[in-house]
C-alpha positions as CSV (number, residue, x, y, z in Angstrom):
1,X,0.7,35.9,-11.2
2,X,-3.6,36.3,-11.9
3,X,-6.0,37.0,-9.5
4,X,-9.6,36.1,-10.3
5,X,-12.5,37.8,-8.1
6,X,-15.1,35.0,-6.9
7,X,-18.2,37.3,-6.4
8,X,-21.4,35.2,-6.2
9,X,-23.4,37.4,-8.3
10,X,-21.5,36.0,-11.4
11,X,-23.1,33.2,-13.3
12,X,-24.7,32.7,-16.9
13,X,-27.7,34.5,-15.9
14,X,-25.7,37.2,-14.5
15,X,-23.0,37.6,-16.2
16,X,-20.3,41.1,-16.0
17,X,-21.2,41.5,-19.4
18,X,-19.5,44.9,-19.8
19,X,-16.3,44.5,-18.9
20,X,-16.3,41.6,-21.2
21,X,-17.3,43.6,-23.8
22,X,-14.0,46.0,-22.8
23,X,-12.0,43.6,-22.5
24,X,-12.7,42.3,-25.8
25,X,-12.6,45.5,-27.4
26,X,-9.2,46.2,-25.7
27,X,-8.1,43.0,-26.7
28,X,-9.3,42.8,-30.8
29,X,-8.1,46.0,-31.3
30,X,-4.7,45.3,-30.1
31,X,-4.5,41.7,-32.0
32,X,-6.1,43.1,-35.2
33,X,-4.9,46.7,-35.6
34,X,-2.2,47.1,-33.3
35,X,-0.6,43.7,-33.6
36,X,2.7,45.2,-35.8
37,X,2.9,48.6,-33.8
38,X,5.8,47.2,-31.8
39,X,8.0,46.9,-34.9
40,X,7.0,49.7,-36.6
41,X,8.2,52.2,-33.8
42,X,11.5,50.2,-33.7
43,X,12.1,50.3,-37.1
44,X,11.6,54.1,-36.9
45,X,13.0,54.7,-33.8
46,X,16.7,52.6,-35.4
47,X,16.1,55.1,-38.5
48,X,15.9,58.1,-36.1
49,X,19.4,56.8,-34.3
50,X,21.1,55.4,-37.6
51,X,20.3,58.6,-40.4
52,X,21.6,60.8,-38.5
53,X,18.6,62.3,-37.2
54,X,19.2,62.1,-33.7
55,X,22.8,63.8,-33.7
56,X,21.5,66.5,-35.4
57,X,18.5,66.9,-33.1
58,X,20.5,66.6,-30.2
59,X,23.0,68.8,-30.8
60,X,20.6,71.3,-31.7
61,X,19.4,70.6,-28.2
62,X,22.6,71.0,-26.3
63,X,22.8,74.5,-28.0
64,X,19.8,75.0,-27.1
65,X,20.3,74.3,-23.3
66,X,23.3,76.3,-23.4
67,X,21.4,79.6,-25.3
68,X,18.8,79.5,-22.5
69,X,21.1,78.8,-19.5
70,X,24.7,79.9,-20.4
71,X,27.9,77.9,-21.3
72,X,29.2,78.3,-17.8
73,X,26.6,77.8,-15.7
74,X,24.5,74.8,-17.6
75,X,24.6,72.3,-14.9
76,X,25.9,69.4,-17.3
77,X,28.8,71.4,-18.5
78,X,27.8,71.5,-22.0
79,X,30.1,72.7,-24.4
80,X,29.3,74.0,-28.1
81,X,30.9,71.8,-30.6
82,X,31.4,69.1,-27.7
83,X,29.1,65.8,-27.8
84,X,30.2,62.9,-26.5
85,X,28.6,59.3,-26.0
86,X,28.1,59.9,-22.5
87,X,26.3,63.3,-23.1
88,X,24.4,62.1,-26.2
89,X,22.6,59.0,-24.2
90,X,21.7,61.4,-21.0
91,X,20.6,64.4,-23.6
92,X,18.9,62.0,-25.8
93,X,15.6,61.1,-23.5
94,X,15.5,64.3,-21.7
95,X,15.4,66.0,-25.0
96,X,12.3,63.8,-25.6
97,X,10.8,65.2,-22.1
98,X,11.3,68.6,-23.0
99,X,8.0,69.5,-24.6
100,X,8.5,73.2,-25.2
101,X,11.7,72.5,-27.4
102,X,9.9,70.0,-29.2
103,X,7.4,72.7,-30.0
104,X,9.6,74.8,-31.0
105,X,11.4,71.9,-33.4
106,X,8.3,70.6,-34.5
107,X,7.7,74.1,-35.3
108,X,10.8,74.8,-37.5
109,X,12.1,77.5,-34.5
110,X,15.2,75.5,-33.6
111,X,16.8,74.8,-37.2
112,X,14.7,77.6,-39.3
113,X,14.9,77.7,-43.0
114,X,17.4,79.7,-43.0
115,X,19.9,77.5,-41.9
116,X,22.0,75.4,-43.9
117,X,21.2,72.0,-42.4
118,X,17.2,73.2,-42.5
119,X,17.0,70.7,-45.7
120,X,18.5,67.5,-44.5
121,X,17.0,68.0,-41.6
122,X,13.5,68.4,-42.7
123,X,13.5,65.9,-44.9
124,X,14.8,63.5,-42.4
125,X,12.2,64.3,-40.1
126,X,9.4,64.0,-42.2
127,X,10.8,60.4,-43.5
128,X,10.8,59.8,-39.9
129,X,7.3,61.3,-38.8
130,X,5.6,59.1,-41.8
131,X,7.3,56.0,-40.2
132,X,5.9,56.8,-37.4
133,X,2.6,57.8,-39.0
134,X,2.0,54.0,-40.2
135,X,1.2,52.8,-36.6
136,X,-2.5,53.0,-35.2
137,X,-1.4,54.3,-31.6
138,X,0.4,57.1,-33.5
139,X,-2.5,57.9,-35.3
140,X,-5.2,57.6,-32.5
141,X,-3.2,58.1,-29.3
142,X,-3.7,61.4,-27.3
143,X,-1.7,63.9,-28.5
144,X,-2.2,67.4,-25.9
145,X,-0.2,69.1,-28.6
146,X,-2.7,68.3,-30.8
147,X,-6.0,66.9,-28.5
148,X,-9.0,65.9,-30.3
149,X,-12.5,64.8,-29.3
150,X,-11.9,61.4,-31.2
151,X,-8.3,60.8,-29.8
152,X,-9.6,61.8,-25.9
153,X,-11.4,58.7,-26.3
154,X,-9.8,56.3,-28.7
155,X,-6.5,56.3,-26.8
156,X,-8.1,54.3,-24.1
157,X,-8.5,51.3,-26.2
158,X,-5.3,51.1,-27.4
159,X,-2.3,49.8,-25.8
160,X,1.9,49.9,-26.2
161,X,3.0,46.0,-26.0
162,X,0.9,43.1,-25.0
163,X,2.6,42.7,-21.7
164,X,1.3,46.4,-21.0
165,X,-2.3,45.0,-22.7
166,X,-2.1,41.7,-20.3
167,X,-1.7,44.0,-16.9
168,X,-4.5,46.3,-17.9
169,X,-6.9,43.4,-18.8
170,X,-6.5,41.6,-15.7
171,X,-7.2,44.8,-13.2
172,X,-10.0,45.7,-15.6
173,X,-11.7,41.8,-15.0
174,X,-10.6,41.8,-11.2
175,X,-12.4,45.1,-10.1
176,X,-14.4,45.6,-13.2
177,X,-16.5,42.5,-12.2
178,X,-17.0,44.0,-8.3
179,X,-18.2,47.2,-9.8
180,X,-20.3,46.3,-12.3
181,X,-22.9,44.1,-10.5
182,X,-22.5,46.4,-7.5
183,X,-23.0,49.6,-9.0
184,X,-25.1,48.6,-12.0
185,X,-23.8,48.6,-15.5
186,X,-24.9,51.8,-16.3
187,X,-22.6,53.3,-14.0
188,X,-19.7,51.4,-14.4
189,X,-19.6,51.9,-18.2
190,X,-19.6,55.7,-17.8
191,X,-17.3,55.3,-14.3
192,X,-14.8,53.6,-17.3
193,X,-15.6,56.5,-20.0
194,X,-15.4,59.5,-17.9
195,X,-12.5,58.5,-15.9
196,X,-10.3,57.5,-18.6
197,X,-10.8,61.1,-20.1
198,X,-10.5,62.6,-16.9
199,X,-7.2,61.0,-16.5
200,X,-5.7,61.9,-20.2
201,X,-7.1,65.8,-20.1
202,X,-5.1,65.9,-16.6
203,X,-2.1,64.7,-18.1
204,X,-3.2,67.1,-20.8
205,X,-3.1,70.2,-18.6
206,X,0.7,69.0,-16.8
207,X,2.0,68.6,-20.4
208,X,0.1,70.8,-22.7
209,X,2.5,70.8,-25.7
210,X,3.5,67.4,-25.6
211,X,3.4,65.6,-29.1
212,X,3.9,62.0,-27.5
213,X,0.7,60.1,-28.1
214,X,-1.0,59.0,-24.8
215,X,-2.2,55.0,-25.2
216,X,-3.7,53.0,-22.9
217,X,-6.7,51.7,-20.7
218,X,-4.4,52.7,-17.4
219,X,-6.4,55.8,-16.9
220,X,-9.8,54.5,-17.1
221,X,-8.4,51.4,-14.9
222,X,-7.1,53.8,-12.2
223,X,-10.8,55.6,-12.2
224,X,-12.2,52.2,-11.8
225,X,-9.4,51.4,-8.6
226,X,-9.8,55.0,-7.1
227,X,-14.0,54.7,-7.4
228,X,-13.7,50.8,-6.2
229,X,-11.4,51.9,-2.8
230,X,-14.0,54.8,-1.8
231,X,-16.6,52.4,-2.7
232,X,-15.6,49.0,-1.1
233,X,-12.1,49.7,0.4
234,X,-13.3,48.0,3.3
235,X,-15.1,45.0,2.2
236,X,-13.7,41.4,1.9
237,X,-12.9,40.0,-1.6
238,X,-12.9,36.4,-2.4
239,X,-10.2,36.2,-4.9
240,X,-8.4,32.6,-6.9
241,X,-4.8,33.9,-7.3
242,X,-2.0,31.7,-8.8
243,X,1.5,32.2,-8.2
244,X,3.9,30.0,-10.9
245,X,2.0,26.6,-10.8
246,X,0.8,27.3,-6.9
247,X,-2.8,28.3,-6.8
248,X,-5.3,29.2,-3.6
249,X,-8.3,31.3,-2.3
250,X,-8.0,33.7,-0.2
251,X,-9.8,36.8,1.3
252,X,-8.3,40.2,1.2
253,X,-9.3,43.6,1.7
254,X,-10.6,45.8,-1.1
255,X,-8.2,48.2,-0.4
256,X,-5.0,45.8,-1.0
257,X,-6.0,45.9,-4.5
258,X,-4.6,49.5,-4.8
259,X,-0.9,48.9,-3.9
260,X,-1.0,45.2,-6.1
261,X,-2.2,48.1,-8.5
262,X,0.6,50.6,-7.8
263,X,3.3,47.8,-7.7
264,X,1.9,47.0,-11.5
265,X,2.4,50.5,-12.4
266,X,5.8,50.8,-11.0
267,X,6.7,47.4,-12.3
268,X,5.9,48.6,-16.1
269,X,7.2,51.7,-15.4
270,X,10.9,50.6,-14.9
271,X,10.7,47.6,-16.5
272,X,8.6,48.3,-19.7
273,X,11.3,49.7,-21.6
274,X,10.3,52.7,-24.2
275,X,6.5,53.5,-24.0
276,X,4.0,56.0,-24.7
277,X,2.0,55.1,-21.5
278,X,2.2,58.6,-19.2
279,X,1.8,57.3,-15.6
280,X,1.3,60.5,-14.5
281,X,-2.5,60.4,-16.6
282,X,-3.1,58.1,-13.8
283,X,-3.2,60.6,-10.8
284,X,-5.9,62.1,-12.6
285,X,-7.7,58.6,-13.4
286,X,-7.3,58.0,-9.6
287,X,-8.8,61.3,-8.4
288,X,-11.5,61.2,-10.7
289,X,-12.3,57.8,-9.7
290,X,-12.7,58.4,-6.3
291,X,-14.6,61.7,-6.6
292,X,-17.8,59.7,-9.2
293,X,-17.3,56.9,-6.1
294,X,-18.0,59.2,-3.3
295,X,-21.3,61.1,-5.4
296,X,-22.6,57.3,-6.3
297,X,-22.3,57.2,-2.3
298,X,-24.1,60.7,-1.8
299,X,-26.2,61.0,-4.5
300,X,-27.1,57.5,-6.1
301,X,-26.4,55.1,-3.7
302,X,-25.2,52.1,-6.0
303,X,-23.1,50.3,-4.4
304,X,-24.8,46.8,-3.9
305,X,-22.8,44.6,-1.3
306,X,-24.6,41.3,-2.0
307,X,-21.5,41.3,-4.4
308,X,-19.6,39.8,-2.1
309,X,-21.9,37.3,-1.3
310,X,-20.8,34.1,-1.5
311,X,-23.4,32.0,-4.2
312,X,-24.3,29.0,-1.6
313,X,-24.0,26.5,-4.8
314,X,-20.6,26.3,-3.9
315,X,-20.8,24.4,-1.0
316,X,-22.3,21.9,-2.5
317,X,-19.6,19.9,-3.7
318,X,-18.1,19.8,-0.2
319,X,-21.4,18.7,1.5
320,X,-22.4,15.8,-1.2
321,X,-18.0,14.8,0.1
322,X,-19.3,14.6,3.7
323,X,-22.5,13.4,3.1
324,X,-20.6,10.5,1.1
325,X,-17.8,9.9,3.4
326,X,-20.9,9.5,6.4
327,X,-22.0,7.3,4.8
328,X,-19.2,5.0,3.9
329,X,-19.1,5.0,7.4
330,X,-22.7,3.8,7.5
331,X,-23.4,7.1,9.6
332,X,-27.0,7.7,7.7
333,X,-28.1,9.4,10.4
334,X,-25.2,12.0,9.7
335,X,-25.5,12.2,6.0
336,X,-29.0,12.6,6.0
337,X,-28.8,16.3,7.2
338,X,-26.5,17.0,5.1
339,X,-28.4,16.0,2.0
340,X,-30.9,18.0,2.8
341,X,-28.7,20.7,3.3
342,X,-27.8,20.4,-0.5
343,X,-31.7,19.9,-1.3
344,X,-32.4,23.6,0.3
345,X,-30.2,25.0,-1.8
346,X,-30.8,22.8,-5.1
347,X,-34.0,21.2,-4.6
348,X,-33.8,19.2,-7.9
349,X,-29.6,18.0,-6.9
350,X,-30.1,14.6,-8.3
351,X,-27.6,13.0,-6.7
352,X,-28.1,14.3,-3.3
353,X,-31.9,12.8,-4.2
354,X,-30.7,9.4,-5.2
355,X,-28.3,9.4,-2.0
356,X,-31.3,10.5,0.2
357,X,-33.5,7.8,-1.3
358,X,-30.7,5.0,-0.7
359,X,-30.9,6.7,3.0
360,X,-34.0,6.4,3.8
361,X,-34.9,3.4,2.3
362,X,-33.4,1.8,5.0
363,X,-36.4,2.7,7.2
364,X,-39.5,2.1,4.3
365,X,-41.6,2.7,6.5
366,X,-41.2,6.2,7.9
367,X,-43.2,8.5,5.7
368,X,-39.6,10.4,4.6
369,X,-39.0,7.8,2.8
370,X,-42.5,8.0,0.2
371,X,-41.6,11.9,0.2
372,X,-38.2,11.4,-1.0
373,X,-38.9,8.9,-3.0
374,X,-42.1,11.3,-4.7
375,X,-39.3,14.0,-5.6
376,X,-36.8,11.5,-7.2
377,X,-39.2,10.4,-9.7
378,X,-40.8,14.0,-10.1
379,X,-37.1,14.9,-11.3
380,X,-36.8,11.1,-13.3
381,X,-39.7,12.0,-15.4
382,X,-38.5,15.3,-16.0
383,X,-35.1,14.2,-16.9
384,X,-35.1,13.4,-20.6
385,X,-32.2,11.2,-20.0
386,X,-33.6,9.3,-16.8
387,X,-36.1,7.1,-18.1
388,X,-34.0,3.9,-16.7
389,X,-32.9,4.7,-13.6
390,X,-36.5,6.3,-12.6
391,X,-37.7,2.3,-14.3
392,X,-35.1,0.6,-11.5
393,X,-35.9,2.7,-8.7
394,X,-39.5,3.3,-9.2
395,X,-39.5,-1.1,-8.7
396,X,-37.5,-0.7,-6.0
397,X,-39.6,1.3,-4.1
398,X,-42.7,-0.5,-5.3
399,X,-40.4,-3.7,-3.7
400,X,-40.0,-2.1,-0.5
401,X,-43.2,-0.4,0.0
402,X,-45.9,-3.2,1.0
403,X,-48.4,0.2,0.2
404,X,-47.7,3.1,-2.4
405,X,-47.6,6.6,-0.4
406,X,-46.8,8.4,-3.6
407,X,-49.7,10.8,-5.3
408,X,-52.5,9.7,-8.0
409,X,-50.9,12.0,-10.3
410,X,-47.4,10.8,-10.0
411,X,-48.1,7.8,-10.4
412,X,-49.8,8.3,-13.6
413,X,-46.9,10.6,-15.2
414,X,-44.9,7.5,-14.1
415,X,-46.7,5.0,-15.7
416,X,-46.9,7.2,-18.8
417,X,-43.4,7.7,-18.9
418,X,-42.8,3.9,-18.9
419,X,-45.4,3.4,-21.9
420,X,-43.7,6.4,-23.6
421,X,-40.3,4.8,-23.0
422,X,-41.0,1.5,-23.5
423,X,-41.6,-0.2,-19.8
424,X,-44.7,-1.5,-21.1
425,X,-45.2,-4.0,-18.6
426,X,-45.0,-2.3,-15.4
427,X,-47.5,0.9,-17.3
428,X,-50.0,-1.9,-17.4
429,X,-49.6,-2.7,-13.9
430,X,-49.7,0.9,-13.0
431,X,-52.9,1.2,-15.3
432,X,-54.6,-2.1,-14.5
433,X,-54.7,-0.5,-10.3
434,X,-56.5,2.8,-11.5
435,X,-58.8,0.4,-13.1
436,X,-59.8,-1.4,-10.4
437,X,-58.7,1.7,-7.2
438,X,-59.5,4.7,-9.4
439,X,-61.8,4.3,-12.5
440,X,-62.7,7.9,-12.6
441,X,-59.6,9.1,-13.3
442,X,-59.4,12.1,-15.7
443,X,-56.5,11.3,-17.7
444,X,-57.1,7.4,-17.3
445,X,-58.9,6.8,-20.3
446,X,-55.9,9.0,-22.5
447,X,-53.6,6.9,-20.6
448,X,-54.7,3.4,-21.6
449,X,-54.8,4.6,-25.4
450,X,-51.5,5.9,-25.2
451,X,-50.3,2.3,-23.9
452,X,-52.3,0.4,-26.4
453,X,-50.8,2.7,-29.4
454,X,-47.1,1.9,-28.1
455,X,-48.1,-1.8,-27.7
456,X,-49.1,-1.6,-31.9
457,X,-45.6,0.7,-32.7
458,X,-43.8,-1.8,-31.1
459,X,-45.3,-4.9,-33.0
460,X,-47.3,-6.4,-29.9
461,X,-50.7,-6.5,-31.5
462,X,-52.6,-8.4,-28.9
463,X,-51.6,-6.6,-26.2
464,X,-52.2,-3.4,-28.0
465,X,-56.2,-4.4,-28.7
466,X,-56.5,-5.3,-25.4
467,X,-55.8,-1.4,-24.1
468,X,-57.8,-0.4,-26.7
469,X,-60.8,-2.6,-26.4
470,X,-60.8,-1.7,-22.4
471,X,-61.0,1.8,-23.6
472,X,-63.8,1.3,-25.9
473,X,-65.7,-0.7,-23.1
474,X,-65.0,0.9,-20.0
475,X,-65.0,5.0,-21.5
476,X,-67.8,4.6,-24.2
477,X,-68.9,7.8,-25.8
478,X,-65.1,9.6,-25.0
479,X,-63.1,11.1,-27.1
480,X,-60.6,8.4,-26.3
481,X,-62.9,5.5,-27.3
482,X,-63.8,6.8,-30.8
483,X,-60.2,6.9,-31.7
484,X,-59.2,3.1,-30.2
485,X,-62.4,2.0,-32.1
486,X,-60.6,3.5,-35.7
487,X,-57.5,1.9,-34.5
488,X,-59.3,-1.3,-34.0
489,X,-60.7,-1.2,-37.0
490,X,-57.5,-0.4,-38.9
491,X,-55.4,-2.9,-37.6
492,X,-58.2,-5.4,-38.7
């Protein structure tokens, strides 16, 4: 299953650039430095079971059990010298639990150096701790046995299996997103930081000599869920989910991200097998969370809700459908609207432009037409790629137009667009009516120059004199005509 959040402040010029940045840092430490963890900790953990190691340890911790609570009245009816399967696989994990015998282990206080089995034991152990040693989350997990200012923040980037990576990423993107371009990045990078070493000095204080080494981004993700309830619990979420091949939209409460959250724990929790993820950290991650949301709410007051605003660009897609399926109907009147519609939001849309203009050319006369028609070819001449089609519909509308209602200076860029592209015929037309209409024209004389110089680079010589003797005779003294006479003169 993956839910996406469809927030319409996301977009290339707006992009949740942070928690990309964490999710990439999440994900190339896992696949660069983490990538062999896995089989390093089973590979130890089968050493541990197969030396020999764990028999001894356990055994040591049923004697242990029975020391501190007496042979008769241990509630497991442990007997010295007695360890059978049954006993050995319930001892085993709860041994693992008990941090203040593993202290005391670690610590040579439950097989002393004294005792006879101190040496095989030792060395046993060490063989077993350097196994162990070799893997990255052993080195730079969270250790509240051992807590360091490097590790408090380190474990938070590094995660127990990719499955366990994979659930973490995907809550990180869905509320990550919502509370980075509502509360700011600022924010939301230290709501990640401080949360996720809130959460692991919490599980620090509940398990202060544990040795297990606390990975995982869960913490930090829980700040982020408990800060993103307080902050938009209430607030409709536009979210793309899939389920197996079925995919929708839908809009749910902020809030129902919690329990999808929750079930995710619970999920990896009896289902992930041996980790060192502490689920309790997360209470603390949680709490946190919701304690920076409420001061952002008291104190800072970022908490934009224009994140939830839909980005009307979407609906364009579905209006240019009804706009088109109006007018296979030959219901202009009822596309027209709706083209315009588009145009508000996209003014430069260029195919709800070239569906207007097919619209209103209908009617050539009404006045909507020569406007449309002015911001199609504004947009042509613009579009590096559009040279042709503004050619075949700049003669249509000269066709259909018995006057043009399109400005001086349009029509110029157009006619310079077709010398420059290599419409040389209808720039001369367009050029030959300022000539005889608007003779004064500032850019005129530039113009005709420009049209005789493609006429030469395109090997039509007479033609080409022709623009440039007009601007020699009609522009004398200009800038222009000086360099059509050196032209002249060069091409003999």
């Amino acid at each position: 299953m993956l839910i996406i959040p469809l927030t319409g402040k996301i977009s290339k010029q707006n992009p949740p650039i942070v928690t990309i940045l964490l999710i990439l840092i999440n994900c190339l430490v896992f696949f660069l430095f983490q990538w062999g963890d896995e089989e390093k900790y089973r590979e130890a953990f089968e050493f541990y079971m197969e030396s020999g190691l764990a028999k001894i340890e356990v055994t040591r911790y049923r004697d242990y059990i029975i020391d501190t609570q007496g042979e008769e009245s241990n509630p497991r009816s442990l007997k010295r010298n007695e360890l059978s399967d049954d006993a050995f696989m319930r001892l085993y994990p709860e041994m693992q639990r008990d941090n203040v015998f593993m202290k005391k282990l670690l610590n040579d206080e439950i097989i002393t150096t004294e005792d006879p089995d101190y040496g095989p034991w030792k060395s046993l152990r060490m063989h077993f701790e350097a196994m162990k040693a070799q893997s990255v989350g052993e080195k730079y997990g969270f250790k509240p046995a051992d807590r360091s200012l490097v590790t408090t923040f380190t474990h938070m980037f590094l995660h127990a299996s990719f499955m366990h990576l994979l659930g973490n990423m995907v809550f990180l993107w869905l509320v990550g997103c919502v509370l980075e371009l509502g509360c700011g990045r600022a924010f939301y990078l230290a709501l990640y930081l401080l949360t996720g070493v809130a959460a692991v000095w919490f599980f620090g204080l509940v398990h202060m000599s544990s040795a297990t080494p606390l990975v995982g981004a869960s913490g930090a993700i829980s700040g982020l869920m408990g800060a993103f309830t307080v902050l938009y619990g209430k607030k409709k979420i536009k979210v793309f989910y899939t389920f197996g091949f079925y995919f929708n939209y839908a809009k749910v409460a902020g809030i129902a991200l919690l329990p999808i959250w929750i079930g995710k724990e619970i999920f990896q929790l009896l289902f992930g097998g041996f980790s060192h993820v502490a689920y309790v950290a997360h209470i603390g991650g949680l709490a946190s969370g919701a304690i920076l949301g409420l001061l952002n709410l008291k104190f800072l007051g970022q908490a934009s809700e224009e994140v939830f605003g839909e980005d009307p660009r979407e609906r364009i897609p579905h209006l240019l459908e009804a706009a088109m399926q109006r007018i296979g109907k030959l219901d202009m009147d009822g596309a027209r609207p709706l083209l315009e519609e588009v145009l508000e939001i996209d003014p430069r849309n260029k195919s709800a432009l070239t569906h207007l203009f097919n619209v209103d050319k209908l009617n050539p006369r009404n006045a909507r037409f020569h406007k449309t028609a002015s911001r199609l070819f504004d947009l042509l001449i613009n579009d590096g790629k559009g040279h042709q089609t503004l050619y075949v519909t700049y003669r249509e509308y000269r066709h259909l137009s018995k006057k043009l209602k399109i400005s001086p200076d349009l029509t110029f860029r157009i006619a310079s667009a077709f010398s420059a592209h290599g419409y040389f015929d209808e720039s001369a037309r367009i050029m030959d009516m300022f000539l005889k209409k608007r003779p004064g024209y500032q850019e005129l004389p530039n113009g005709i120059l420009r049209l005789g110089q493609a006429y030469l680079n395109n090997g039509m010589k007479k033609r080409g004199k022709q623009c440039l003797q007009i601007v020699c005779k009609r522009f004398p003294g200009t800038a222009e005509s000086k360099v059509a006479q050196q032209l002249l003169t060069n091409s003999g």
